[in-house]
GULO-994676 format. One record per atom (N, C-alpha, C): residue number from 1; residue in one letter; atom name; x, y, z. Coordinates in Angstrom, 2 decimals. Last residue first. Example, Ala and Ser with C-alpha at 12.3 -4.5 7.8 and 13.67 -1.06 7.14 Angstrom:
REM residues 2
num 2 | residu S | atome N | px 12.85 | py -2.25 | pz 7.08
num 2 | residu S | atome CA | px 13.67 | py -1.06 | pz 7.14
num 2 | residu S | atome C | px 12.90 | py 0.03 | pz 7.87
num 1 | residu A | atome N | px 13.19 | py -5.69 | pz 7.80
num 1 | residu A | atome CA | px 12.30 | py -4.50 | pz 7.80
num 1 | residu A | atome C | px 13.20 | py -3.30 | pz 7.80
END
This chain:
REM residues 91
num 91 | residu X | atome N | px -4.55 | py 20.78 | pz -8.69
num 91 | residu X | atome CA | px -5.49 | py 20.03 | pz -8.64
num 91 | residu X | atome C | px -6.42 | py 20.68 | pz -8.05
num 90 | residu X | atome N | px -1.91 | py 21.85 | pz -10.40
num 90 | residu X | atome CA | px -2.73 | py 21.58 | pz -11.03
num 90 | residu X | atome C | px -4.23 | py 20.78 | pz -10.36
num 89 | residu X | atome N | px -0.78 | py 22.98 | pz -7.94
num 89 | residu X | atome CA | px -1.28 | py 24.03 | pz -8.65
num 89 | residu X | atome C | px -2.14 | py 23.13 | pz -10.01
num 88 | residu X | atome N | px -0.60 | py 20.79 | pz -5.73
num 88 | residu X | atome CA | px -1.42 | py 21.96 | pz -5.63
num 88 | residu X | atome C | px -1.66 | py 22.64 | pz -6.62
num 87 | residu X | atome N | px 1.62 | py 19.10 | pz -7.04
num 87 | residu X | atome CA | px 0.06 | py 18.84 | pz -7.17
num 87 | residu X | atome C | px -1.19 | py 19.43 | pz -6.89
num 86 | residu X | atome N | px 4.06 | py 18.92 | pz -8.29
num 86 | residu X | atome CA | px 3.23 | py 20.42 | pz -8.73
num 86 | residu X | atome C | px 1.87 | py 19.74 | pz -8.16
num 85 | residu X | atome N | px 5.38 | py 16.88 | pz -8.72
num 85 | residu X | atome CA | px 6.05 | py 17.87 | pz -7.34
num 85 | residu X | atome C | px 5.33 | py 18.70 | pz -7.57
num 84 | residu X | atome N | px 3.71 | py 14.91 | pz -9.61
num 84 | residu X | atome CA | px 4.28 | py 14.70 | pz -8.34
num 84 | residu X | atome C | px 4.25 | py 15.82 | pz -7.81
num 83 | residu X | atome N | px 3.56 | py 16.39 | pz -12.32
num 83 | residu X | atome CA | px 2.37 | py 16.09 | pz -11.10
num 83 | residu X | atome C | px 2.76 | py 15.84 | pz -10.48
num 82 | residu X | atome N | px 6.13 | py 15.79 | pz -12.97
num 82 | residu X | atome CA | px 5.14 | py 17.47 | pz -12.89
num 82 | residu X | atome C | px 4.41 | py 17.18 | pz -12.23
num 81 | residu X | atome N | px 6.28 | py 13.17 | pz -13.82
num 81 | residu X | atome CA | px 6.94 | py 13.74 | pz -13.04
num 81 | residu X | atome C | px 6.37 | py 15.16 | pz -12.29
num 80 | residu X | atome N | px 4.44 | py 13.15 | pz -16.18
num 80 | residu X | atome CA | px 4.31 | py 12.40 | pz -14.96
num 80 | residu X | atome C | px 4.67 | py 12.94 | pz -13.57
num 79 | residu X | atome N | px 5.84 | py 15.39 | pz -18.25
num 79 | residu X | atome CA | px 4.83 | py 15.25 | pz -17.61
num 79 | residu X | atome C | px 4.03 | py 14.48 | pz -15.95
num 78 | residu X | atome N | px 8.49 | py 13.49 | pz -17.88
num 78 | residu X | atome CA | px 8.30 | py 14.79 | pz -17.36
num 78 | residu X | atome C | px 7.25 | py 15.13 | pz -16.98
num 77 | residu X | atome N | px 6.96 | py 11.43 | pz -19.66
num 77 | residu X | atome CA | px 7.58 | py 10.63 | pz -18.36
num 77 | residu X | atome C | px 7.82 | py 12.30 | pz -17.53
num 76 | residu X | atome N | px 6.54 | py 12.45 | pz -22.11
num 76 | residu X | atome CA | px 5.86 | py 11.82 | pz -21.23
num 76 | residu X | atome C | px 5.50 | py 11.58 | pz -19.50
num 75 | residu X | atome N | px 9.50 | py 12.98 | pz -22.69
num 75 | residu X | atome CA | px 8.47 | py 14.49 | pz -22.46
num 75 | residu X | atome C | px 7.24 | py 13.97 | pz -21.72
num 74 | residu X | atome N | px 10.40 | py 10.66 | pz -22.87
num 74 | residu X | atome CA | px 10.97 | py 10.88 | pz -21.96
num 74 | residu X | atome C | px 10.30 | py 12.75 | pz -21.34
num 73 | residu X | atome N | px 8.62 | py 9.96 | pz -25.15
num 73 | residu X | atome CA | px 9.02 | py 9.02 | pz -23.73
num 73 | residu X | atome C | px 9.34 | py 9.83 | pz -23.05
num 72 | residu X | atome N | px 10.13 | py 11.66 | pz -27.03
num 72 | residu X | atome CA | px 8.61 | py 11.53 | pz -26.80
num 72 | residu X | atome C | px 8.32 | py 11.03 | pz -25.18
num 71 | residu X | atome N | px 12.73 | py 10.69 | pz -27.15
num 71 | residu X | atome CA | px 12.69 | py 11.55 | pz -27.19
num 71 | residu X | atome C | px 10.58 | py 11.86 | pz -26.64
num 70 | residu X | atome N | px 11.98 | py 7.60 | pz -28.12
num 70 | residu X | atome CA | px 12.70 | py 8.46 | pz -26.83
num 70 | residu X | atome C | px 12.43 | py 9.35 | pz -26.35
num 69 | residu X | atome N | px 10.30 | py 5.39 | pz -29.61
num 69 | residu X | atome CA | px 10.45 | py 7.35 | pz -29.67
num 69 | residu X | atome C | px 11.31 | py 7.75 | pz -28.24
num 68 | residu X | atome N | px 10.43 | py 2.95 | pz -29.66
num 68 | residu X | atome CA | px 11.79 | py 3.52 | pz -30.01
num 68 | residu X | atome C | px 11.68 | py 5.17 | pz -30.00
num 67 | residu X | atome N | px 8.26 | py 1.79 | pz -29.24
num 67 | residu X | atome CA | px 8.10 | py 2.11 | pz -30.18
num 67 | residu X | atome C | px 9.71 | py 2.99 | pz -31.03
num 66 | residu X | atome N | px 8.37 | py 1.30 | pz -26.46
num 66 | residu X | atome CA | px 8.48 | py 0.66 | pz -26.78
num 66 | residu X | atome C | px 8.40 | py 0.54 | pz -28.74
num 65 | residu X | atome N | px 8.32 | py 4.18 | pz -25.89
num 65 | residu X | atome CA | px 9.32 | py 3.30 | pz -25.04
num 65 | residu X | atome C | px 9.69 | py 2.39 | pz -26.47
num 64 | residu X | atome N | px 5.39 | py 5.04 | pz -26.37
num 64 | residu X | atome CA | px 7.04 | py 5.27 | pz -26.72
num 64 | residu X | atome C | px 7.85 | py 5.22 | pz -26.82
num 63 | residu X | atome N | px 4.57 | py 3.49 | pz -23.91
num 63 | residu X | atome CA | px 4.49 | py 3.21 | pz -25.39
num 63 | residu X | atome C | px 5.39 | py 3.30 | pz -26.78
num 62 | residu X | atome N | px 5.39 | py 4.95 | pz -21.99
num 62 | residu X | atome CA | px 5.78 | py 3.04 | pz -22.36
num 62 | residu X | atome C | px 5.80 | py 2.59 | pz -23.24
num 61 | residu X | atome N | px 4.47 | py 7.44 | pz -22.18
num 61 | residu X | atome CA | px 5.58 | py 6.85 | pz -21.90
num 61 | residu X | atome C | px 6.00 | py 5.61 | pz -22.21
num 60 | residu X | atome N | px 2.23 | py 6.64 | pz -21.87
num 60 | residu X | atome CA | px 2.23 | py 7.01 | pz -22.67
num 60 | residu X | atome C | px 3.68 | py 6.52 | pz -23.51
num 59 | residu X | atome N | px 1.98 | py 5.70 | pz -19.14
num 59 | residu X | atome CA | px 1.23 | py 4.48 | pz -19.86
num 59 | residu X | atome C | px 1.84 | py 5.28 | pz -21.18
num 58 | residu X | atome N | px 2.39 | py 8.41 | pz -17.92
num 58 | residu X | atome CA | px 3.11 | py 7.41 | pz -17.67
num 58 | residu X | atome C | px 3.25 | py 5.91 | pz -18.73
num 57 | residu X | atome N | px 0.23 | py 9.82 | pz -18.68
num 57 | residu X | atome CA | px 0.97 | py 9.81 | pz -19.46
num 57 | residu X | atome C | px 2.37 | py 8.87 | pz -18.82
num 56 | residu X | atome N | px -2.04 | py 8.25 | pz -17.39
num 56 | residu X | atome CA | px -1.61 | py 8.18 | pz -18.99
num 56 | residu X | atome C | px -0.60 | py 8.37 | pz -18.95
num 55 | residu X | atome N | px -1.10 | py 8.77 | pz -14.46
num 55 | residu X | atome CA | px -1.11 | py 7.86 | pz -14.76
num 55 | residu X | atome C | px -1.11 | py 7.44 | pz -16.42
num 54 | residu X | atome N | px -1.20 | py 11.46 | pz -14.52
num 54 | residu X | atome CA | px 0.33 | py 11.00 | pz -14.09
num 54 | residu X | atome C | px 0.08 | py 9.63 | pz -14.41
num 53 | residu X | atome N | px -3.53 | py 12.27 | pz -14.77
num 53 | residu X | atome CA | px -3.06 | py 12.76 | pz -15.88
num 53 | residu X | atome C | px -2.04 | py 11.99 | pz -15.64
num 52 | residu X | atome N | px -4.73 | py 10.92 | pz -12.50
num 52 | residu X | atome CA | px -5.14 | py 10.78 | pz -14.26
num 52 | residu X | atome C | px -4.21 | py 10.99 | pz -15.25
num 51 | residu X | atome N | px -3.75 | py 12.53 | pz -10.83
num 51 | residu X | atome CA | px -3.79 | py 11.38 | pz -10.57
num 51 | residu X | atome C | px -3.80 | py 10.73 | pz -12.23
num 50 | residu X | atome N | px -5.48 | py 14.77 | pz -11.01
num 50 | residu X | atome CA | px -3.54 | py 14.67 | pz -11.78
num 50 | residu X | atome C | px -2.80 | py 13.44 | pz -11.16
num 49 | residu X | atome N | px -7.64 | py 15.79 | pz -13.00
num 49 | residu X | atome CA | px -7.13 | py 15.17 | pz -12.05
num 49 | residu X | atome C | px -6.33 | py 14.62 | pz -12.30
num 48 | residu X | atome N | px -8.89 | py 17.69 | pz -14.51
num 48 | residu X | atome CA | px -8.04 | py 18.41 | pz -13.33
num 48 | residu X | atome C | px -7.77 | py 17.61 | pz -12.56
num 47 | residu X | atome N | px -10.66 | py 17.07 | pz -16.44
num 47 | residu X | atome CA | px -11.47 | py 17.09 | pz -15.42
num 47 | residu X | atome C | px -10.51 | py 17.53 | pz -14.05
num 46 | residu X | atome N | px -8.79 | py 17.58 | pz -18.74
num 46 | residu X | atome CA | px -9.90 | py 18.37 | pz -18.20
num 46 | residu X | atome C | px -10.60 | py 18.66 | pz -17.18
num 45 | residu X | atome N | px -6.92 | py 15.63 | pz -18.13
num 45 | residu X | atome CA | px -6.21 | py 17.16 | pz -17.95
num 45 | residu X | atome C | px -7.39 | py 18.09 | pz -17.91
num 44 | residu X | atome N | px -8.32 | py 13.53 | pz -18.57
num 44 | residu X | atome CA | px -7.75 | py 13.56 | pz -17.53
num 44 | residu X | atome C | px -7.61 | py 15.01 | pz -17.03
num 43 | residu X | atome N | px -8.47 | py 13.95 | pz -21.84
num 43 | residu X | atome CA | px -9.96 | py 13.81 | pz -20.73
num 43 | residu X | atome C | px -9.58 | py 14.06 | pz -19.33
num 42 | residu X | atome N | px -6.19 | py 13.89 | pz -21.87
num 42 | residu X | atome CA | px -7.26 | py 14.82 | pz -22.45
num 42 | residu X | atome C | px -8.00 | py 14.84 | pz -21.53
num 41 | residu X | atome N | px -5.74 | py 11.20 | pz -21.64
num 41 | residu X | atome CA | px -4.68 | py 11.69 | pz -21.00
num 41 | residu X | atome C | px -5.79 | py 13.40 | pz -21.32
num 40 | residu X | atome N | px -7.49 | py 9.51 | pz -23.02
num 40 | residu X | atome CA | px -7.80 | py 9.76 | pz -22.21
num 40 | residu X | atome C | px -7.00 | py 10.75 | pz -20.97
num 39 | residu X | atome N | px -6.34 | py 10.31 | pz -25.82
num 39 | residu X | atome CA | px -7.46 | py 10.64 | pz -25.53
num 39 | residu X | atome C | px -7.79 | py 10.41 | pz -23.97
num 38 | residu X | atome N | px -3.90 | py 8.88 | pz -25.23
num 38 | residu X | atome CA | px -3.87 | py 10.54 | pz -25.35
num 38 | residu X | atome C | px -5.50 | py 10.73 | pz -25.45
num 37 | residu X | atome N | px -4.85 | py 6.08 | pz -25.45
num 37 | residu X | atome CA | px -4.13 | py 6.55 | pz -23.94
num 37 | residu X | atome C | px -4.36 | py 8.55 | pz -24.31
num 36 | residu X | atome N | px -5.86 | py 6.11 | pz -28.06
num 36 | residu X | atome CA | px -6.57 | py 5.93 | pz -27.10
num 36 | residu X | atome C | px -6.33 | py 6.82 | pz -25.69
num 35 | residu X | atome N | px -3.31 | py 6.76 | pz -29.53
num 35 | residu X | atome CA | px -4.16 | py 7.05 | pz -29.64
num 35 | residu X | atome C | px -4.95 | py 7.32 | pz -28.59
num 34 | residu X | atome N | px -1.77 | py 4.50 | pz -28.05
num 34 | residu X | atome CA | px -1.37 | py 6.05 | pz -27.91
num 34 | residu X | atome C | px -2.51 | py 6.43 | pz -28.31
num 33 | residu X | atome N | px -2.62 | py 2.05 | pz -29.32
num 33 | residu X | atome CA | px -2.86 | py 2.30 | pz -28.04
num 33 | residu X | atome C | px -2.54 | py 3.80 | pz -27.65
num 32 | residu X | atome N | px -2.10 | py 2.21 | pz -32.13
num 32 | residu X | atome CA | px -3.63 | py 2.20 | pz -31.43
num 32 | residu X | atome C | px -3.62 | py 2.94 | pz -30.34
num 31 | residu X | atome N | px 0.53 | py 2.20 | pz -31.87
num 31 | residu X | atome CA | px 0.06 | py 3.73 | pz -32.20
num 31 | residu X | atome C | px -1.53 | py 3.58 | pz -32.12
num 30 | residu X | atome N | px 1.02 | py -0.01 | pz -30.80
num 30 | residu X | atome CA | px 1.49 | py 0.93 | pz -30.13
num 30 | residu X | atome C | px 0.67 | py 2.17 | pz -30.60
num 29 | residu X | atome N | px 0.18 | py -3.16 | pz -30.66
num 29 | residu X | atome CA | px -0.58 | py -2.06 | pz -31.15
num 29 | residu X | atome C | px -0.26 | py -0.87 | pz -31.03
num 28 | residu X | atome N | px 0.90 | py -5.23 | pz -29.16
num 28 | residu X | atome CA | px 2.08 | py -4.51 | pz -29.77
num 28 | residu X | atome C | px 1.38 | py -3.86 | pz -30.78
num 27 | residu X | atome N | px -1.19 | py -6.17 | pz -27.78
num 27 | residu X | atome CA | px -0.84 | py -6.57 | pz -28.47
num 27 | residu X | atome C | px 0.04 | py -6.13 | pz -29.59
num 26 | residu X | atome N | px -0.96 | py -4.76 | pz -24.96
num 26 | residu X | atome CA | px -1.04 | py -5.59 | pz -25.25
num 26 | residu X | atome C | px -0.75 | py -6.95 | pz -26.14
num 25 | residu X | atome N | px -1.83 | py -2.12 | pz -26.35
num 25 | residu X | atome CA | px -0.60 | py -2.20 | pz -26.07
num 25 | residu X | atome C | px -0.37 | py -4.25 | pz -25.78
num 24 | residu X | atome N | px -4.62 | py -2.65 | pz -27.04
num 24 | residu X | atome CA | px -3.61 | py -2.67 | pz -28.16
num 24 | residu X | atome C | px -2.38 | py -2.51 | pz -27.50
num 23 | residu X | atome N | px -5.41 | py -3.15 | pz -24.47
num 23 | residu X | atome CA | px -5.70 | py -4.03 | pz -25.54
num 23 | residu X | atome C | px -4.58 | py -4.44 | pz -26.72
num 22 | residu X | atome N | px -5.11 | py -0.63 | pz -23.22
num 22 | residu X | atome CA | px -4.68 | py -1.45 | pz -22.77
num 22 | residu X | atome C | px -5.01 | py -2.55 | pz -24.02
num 21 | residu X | atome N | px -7.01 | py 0.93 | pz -25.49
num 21 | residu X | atome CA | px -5.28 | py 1.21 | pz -25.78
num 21 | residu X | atome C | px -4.63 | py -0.03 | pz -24.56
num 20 | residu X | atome N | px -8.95 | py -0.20 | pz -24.11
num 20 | residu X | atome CA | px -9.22 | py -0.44 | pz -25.88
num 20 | residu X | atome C | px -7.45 | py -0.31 | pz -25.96
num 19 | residu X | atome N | px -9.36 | py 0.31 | pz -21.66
num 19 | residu X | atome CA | px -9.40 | py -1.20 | pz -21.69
num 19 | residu X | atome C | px -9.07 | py -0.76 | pz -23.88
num 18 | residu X | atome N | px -9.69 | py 3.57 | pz -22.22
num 18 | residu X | atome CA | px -8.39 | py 2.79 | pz -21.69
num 18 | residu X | atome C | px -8.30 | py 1.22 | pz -21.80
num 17 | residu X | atome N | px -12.05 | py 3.32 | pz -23.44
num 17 | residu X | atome CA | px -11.14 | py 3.99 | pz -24.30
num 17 | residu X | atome C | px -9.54 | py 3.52 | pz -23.28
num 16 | residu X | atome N | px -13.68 | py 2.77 | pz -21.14
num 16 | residu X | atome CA | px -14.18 | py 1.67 | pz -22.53
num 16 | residu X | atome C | px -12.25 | py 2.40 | pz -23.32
num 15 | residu X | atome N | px -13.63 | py 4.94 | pz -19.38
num 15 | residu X | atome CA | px -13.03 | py 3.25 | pz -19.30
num 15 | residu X | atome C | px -13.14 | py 2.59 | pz -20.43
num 14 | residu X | atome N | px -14.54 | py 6.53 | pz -20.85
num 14 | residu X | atome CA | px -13.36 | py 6.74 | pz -20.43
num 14 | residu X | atome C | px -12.70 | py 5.00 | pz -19.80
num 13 | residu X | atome N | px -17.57 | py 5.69 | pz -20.86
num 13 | residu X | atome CA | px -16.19 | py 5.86 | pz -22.29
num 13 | residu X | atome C | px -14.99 | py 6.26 | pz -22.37
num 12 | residu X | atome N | px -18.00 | py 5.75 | pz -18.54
num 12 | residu X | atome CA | px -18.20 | py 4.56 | pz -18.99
num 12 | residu X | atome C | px -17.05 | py 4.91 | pz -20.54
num 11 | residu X | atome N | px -18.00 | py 8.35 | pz -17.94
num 11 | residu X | atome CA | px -16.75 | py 7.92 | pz -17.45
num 11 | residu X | atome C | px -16.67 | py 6.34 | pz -18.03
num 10 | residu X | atome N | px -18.39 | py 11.48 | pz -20.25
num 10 | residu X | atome CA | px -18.85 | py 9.54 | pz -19.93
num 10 | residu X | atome C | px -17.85 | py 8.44 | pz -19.23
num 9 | residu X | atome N | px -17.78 | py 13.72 | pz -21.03
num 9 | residu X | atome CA | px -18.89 | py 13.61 | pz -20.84
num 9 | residu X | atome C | px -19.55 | py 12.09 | pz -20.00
num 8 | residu X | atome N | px -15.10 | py 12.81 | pz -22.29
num 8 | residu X | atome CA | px -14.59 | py 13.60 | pz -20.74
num 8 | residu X | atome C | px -16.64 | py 13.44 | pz -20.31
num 7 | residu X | atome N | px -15.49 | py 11.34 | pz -24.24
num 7 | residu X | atome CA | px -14.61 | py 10.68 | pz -22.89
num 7 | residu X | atome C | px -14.63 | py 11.65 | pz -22.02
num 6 | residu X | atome N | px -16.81 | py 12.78 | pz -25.82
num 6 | residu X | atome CA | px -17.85 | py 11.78 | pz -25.56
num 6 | residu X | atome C | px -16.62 | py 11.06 | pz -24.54
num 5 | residu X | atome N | px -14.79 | py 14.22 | pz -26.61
num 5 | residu X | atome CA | px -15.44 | py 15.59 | pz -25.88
num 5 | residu X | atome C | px -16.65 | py 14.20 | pz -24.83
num 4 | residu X | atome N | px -12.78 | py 12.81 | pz -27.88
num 4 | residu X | atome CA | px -12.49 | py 13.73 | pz -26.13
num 4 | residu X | atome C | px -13.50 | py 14.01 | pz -25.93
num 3 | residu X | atome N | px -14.67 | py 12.25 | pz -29.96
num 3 | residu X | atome CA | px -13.58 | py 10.90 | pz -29.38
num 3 | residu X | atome C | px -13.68 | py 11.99 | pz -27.92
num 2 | residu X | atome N | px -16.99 | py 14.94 | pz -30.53
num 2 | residu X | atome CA | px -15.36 | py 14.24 | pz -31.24
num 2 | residu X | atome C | px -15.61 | py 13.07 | pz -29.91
num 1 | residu X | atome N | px -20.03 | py 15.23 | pz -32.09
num 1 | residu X | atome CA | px -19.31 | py 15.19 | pz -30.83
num 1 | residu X | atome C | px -17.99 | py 14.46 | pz -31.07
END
């Protein structure tokens, strides 16, 4: 069973996998914490809630931010954006 398939099956491992990338962002763990955050940004986009999804990849965003990817950040931060003005067709 992969990392996504035991976060979208377990909301207990969907929280366990955000407190883990909150952790490492935290502690200037950036590519921990992406890790994590895109696994649950996955899990989010499965279960179709775009509450979820606007919230990783927002958190994704930051990361990126803070890692100097811009360019990444700012495809993040679109994503985010998409759910705002699209929330009927993804929910």
């Amino acid at each position: 069973m992969t990392a996504v398939s035991r976060v979208l099956n377990d909301i207990v491992s969907l929280r366990m996998s955000h407190c883990r990338a909150e952790q490492a962002a935290g502690a200037a763990q950036y590519h921990l914490a992406v890790q994590h955050y895109r696994a649950c940004l996955e899990a989010a986009e499965c279960r179709e809630d775009c509450q979820a999804v606007q919230f990783f990849a927002l958190k994704l965003s930051g990361c990126y931010d803070q890692m100097g990817l811009r360019d990444k950040a700012s495809q993040f931060r679109a994503l985010a954006s998409v759910e705002d003005e699209l929330p009927g067709l993804l929910g």
